[in-house]
MDTraj code that builds the backbone (N, CA, C; nanometers):
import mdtraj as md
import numpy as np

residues = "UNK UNK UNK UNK UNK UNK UNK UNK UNK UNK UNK UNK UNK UNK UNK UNK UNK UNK UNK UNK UNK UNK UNK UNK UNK UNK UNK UNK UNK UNK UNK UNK UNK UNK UNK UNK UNK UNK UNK UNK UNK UNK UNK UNK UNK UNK UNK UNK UNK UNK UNK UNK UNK UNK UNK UNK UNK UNK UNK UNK UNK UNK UNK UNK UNK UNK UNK UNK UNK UNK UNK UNK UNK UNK UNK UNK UNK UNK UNK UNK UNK UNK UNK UNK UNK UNK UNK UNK UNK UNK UNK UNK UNK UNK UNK UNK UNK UNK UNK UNK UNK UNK UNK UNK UNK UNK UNK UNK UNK UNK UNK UNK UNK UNK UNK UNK UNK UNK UNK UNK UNK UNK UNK UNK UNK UNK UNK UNK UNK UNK UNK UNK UNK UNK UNK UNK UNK UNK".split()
xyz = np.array([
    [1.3228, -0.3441, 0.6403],
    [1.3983, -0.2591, 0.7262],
    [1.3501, -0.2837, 0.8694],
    [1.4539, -0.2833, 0.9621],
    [1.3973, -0.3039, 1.0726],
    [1.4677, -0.2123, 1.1733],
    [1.3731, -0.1358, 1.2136],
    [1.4140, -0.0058, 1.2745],
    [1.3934, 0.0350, 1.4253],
    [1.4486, 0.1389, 1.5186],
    [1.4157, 0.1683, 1.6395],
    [1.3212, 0.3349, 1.6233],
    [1.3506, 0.3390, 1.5065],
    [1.2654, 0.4834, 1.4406],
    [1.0992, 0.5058, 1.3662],
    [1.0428, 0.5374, 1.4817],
    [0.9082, 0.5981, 1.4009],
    [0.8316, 0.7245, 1.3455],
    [0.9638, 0.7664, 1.3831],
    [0.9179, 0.9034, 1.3563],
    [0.8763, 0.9194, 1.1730],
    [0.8022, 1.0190, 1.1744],
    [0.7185, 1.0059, 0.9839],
    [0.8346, 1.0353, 0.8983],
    [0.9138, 1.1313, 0.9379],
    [0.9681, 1.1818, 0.8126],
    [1.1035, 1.0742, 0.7973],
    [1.1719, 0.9938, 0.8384],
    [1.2466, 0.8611, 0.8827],
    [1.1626, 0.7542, 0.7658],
    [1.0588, 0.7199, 0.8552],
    [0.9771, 0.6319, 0.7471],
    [0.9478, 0.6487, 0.6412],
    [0.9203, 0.7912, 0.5884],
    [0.8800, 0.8120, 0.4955],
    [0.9902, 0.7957, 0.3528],
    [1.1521, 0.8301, 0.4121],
    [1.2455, 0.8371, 0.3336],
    [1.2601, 0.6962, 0.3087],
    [1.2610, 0.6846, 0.4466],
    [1.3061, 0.4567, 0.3858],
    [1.1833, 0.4080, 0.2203],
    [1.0971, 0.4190, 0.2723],
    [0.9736, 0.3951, 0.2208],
    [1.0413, 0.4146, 0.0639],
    [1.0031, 0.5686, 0.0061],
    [1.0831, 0.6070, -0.0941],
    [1.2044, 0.5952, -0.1601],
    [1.2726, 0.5510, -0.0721],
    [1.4118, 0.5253, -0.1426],
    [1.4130, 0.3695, -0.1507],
    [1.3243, 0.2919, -0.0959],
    [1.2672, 0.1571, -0.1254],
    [1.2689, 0.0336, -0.0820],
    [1.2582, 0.0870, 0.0370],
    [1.2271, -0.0108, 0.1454],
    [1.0986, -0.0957, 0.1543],
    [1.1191, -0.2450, 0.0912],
    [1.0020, -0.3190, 0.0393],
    [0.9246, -0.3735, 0.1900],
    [0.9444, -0.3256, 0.3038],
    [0.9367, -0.3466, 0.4418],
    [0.9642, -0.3049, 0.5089],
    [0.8921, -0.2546, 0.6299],
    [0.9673, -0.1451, 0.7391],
    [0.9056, -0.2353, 0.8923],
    [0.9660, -0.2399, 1.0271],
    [0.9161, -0.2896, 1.0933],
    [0.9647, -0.2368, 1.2349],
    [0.9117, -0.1917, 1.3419],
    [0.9891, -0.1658, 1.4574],
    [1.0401, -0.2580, 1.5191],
    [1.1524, -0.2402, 1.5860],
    [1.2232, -0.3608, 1.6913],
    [1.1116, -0.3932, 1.8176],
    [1.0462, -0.3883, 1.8270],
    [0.9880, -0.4167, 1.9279],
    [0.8446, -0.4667, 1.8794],
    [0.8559, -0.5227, 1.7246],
    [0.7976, -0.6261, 1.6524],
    [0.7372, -0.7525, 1.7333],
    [0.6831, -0.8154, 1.7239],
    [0.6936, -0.9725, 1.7842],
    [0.7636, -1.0551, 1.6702],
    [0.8080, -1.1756, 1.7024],
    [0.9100, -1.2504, 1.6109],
    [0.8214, -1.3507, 1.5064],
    [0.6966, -1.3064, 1.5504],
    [0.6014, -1.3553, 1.4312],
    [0.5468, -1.2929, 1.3140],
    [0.5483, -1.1254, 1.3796],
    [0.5159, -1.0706, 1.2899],
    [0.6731, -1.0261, 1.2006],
    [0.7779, -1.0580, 1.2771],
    [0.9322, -1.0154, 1.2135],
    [0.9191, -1.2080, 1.0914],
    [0.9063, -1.2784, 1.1276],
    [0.8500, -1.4255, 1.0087],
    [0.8149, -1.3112, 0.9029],
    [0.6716, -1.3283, 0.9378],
    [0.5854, -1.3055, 0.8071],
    [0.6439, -1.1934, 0.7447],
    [0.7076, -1.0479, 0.7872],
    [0.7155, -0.9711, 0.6695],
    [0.8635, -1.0383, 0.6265],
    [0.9556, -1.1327, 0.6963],
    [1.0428, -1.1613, 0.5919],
    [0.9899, -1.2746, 0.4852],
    [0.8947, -1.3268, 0.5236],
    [0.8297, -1.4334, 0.4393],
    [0.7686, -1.3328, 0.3057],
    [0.7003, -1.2355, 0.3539],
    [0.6418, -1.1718, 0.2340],
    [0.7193, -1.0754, 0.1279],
    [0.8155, -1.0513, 0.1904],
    [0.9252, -0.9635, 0.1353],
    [1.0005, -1.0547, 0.0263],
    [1.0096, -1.1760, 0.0776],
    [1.0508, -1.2757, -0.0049],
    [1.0111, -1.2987, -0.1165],
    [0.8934, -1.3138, -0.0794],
    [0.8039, -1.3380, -0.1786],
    [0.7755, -1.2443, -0.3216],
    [0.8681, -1.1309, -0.3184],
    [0.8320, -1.0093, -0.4122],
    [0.6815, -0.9369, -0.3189],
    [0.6634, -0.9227, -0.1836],
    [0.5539, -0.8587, -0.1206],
    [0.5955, -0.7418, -0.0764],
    [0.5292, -0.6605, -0.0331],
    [0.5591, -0.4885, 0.0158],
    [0.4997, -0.6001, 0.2288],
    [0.5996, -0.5067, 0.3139],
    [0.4732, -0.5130, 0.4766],
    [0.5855, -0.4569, 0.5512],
    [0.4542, -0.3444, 0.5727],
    [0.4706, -0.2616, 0.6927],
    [0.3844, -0.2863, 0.8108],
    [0.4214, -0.2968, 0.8906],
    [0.3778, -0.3098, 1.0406],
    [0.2729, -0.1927, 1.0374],
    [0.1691, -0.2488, 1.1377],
    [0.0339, -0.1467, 1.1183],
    [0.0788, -0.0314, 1.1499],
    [0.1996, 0.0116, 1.2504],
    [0.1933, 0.1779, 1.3206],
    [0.2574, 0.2487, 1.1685],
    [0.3217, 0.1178, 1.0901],
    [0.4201, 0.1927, 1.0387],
    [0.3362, 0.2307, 0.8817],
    [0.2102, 0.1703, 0.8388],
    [0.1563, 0.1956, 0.7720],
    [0.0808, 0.2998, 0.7805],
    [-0.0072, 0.3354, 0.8869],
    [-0.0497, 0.4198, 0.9508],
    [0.0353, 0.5683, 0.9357],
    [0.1248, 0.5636, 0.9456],
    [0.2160, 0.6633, 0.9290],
    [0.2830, 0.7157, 0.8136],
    [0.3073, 0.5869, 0.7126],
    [0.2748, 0.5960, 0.5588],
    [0.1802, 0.6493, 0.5005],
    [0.0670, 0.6362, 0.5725],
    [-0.0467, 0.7008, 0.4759],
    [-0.0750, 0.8540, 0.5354],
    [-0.0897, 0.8617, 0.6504],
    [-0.1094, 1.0042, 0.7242],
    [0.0294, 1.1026, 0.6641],
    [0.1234, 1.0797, 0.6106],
    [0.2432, 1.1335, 0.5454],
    [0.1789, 1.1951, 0.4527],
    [0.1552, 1.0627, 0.3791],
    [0.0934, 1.1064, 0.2220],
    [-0.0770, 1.2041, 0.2285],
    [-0.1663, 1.2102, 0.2849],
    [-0.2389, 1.2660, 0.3228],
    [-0.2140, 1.4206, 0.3259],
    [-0.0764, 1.4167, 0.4202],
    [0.0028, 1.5443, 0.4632],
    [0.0453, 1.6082, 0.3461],
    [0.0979, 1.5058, 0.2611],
    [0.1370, 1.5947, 0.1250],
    [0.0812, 1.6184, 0.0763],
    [-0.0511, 1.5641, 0.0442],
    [-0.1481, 1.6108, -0.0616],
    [-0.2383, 1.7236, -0.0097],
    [-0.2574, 1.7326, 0.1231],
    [-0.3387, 1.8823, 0.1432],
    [-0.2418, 1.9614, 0.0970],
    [-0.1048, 1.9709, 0.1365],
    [-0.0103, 2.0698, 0.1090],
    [0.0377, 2.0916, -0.0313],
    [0.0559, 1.9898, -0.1442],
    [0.0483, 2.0176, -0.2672],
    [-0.0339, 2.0436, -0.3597],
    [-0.1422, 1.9846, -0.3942],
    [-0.2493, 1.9966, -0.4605],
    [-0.3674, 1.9821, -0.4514],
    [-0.4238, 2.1079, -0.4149],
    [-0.5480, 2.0712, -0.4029],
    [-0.6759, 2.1202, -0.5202],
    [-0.6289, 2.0423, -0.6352],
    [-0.7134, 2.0128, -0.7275],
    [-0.8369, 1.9549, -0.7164],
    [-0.9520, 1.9566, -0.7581],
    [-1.0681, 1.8574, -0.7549],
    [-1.0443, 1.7522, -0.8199],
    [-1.1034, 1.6096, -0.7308],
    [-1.0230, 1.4775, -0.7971],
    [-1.0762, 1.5036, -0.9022],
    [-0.9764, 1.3979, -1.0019],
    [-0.9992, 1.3614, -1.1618],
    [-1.1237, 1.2118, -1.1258],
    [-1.2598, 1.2934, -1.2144],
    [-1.3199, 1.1585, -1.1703],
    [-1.3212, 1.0680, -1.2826],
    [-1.2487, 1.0796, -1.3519],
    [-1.1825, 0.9803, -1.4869],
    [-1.1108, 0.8907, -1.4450],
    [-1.0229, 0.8888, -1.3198],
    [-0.9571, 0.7582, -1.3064],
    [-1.0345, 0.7080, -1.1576],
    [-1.1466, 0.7955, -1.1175],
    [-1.1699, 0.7182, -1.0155],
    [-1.2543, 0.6287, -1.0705],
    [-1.3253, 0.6341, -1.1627],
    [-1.4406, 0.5566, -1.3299],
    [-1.3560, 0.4605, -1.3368],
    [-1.2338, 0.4579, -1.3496],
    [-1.1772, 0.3525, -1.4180],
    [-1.1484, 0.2388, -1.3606],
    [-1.1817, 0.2517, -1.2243],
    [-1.1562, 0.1041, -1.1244],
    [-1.3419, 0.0531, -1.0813],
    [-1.3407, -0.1015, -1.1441],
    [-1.4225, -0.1461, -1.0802],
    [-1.4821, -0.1754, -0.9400],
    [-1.5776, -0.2129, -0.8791],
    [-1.6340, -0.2096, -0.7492],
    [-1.5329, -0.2583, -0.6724],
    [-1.4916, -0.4518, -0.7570],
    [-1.4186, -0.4930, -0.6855],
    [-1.2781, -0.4635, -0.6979],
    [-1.2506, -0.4073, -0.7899],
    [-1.0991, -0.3158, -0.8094],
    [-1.0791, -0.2268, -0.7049],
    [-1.2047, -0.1339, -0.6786],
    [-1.1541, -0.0369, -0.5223],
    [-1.1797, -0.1648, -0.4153],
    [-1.2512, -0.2665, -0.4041],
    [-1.2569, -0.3115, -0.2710],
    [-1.1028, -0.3841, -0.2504],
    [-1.0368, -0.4346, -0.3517],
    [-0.8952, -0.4678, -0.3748],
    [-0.8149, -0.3931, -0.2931],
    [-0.7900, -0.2405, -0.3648],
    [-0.7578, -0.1086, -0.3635],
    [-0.7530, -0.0753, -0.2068],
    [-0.8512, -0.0960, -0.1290],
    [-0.8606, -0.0450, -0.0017],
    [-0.7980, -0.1517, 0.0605],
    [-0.8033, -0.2492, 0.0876],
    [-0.7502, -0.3575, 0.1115],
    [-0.5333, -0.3511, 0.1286],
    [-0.5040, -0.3642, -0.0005],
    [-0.3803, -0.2651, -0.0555],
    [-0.3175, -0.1360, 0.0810],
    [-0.4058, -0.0366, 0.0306],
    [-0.3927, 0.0697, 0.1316],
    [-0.3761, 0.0663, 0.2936],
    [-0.4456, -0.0920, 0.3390],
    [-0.4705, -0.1234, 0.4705],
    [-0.3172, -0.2126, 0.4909],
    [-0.2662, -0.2551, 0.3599],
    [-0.0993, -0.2529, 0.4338],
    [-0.1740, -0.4580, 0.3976],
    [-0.2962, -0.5085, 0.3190],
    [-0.3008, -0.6182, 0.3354],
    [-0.2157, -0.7044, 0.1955],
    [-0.1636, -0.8049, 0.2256],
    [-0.1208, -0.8696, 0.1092],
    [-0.1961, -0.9525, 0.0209],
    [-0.1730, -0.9810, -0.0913],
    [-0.2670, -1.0572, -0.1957],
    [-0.3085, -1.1575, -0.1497],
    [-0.2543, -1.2400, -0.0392],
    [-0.2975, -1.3713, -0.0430],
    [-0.4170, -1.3576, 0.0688],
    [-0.3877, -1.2610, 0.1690],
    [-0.4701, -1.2047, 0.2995],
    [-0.5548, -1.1649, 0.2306],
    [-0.6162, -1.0574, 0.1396],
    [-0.6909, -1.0267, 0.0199],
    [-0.7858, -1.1466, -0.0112],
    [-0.7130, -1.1896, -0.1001],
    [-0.8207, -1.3178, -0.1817],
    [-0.8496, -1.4500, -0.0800],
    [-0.8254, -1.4157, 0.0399],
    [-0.8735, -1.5118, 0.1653],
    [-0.9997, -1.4638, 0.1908],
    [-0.9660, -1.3149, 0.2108],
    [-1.0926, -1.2569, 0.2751],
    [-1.2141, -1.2359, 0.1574],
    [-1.1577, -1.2147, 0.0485],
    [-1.2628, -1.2280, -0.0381],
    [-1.3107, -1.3069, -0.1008],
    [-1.2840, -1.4568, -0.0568],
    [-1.2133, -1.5912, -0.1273],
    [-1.2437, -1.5851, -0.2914],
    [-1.1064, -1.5652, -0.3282],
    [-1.0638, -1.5273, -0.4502],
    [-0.8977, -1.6042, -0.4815],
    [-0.8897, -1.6295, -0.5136],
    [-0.7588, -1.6949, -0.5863],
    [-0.6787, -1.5569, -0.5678],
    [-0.5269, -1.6197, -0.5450],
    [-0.4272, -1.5436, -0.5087],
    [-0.3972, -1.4678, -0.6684],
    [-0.4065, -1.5501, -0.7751],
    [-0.3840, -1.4995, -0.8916],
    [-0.4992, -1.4283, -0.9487],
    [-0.5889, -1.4165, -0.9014],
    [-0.7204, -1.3296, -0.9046],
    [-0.6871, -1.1745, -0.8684],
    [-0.6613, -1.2033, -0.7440],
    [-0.6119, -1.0493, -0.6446],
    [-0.4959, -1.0260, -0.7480],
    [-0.3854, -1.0557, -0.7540],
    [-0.3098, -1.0299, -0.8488],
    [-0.3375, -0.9524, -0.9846],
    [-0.3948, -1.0328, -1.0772],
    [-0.4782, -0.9445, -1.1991],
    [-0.5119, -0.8424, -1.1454],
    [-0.6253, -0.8633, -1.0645],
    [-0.7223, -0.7158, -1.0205],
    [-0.6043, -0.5951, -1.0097],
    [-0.4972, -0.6708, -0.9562],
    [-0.3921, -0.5005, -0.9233],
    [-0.3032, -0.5209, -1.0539],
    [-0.2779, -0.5694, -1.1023],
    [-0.1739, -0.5517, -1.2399],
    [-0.2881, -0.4395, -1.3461],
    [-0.4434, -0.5038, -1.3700],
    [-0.5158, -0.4111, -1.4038],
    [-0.5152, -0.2756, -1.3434],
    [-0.5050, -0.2760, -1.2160],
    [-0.5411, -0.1652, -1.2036],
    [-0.4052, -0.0632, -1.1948],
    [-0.3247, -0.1324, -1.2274],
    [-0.2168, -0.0564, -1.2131],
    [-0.1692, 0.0173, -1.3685],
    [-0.2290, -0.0611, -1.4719],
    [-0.2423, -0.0218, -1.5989],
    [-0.3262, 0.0423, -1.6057],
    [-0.4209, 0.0503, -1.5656],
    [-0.5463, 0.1875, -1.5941],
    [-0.4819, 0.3028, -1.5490],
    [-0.4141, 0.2777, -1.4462],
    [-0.3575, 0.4199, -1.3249],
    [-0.2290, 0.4368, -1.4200],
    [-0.1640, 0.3683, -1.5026],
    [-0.0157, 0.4116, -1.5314],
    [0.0300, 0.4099, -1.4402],
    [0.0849, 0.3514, -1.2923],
    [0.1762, 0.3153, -1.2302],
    [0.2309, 0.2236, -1.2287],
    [0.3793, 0.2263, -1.1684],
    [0.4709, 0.0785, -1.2122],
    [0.4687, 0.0123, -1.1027],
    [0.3963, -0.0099, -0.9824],
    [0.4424, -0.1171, -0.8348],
    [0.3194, -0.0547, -0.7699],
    [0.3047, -0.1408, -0.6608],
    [0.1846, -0.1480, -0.5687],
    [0.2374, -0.0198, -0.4692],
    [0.3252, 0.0227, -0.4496],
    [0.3659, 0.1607, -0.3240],
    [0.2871, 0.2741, -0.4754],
    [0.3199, 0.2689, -0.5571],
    [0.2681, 0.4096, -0.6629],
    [0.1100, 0.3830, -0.6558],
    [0.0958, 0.2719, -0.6649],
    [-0.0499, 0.2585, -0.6776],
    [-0.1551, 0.2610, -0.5365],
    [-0.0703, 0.2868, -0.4641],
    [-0.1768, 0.3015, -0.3145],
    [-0.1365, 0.4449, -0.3206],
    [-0.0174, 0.4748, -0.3396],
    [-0.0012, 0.6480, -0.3430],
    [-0.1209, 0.7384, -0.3935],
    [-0.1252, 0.7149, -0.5564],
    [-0.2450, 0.7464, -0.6295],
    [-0.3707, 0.7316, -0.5761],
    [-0.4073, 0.6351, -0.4935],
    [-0.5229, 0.5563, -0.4819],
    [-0.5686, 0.7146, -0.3169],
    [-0.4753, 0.7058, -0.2660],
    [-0.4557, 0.8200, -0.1230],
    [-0.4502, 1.0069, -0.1972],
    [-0.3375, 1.0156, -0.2316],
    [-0.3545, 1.1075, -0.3297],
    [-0.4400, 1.1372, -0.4145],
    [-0.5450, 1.1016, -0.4750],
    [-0.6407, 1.1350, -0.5851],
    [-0.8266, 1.0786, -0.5161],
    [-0.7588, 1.0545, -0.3912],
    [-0.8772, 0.9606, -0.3217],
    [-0.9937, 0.8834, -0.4217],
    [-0.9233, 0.7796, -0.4725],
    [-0.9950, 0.6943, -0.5346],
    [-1.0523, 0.5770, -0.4730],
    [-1.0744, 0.6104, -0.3276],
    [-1.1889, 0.5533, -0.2496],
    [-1.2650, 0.5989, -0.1893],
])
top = md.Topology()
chain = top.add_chain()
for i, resn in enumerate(residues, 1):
    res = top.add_residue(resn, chain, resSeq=i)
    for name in ("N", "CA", "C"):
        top.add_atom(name, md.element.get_by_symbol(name[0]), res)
traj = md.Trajectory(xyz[None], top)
């Protein structure tokens, strides 16, 4: 999606209704490349303000809905390098940016989140950073 709108609650609907990319017009045409390159690719990318704003949303909802004490059963269930994955994810980075920085094989980073997305019972990488923000499993 490529938008003149930043406002949260805007982003937040695109986001949800499934927008595998969100980006402001006033992008540079390199960073407008890469998220169509990654989008392509079956990738999620949001532009940093717009991630930033993705997560401070979700933050927003979770003081306001539940404030349960985390379940520390699924925070157990992700390995060291499963949360260092995990945070990574959350920072809006893609698998291949991931297993660069951690030099790890692209199909490495991959597993690590298909696992961890089966431990969590979620179906896609947006549910699984949700959970990961929501239940603060970092």
């Amino acid at each position: 999606m490529l938008s003149m709108h930043n406002n949260e609650d805007y982003i937040l609907r695109s986001v949800e209704a499934g927008a595998a990319g969100y980006l402001l017009k006033d992008s540079s045409s390199d960073e407008m490349v890469k998220a169509i390159r990654m989008v392509a690719n079956g990738e999620k990318y949001y532009s940093s303000p717009v991630a930033t704003i993705i997560l401070n949303g979700y933050m927003q909802q979770l003081k306001k809905s539940d404030k349960s004490p985390v379940k520390n059963t699924r925070r157990s269930k992700l390995s060291k390098k499963e949360k260092e994955i995990l945070q990574f994810l959350v920072e809006g980075m893609s698998s291949r940016e991931i297993a660069e920085k951690l030099q790890l094989s692209v199909r490495t980073v991959d597993n690590h989140r298909a696992n961890m997305m089966r431990r969590l019972q979620v179906r896609n990488a947006a549910e699984l950073v949700k959970t990961a923000v929501e239940e603060k499993l970092l």
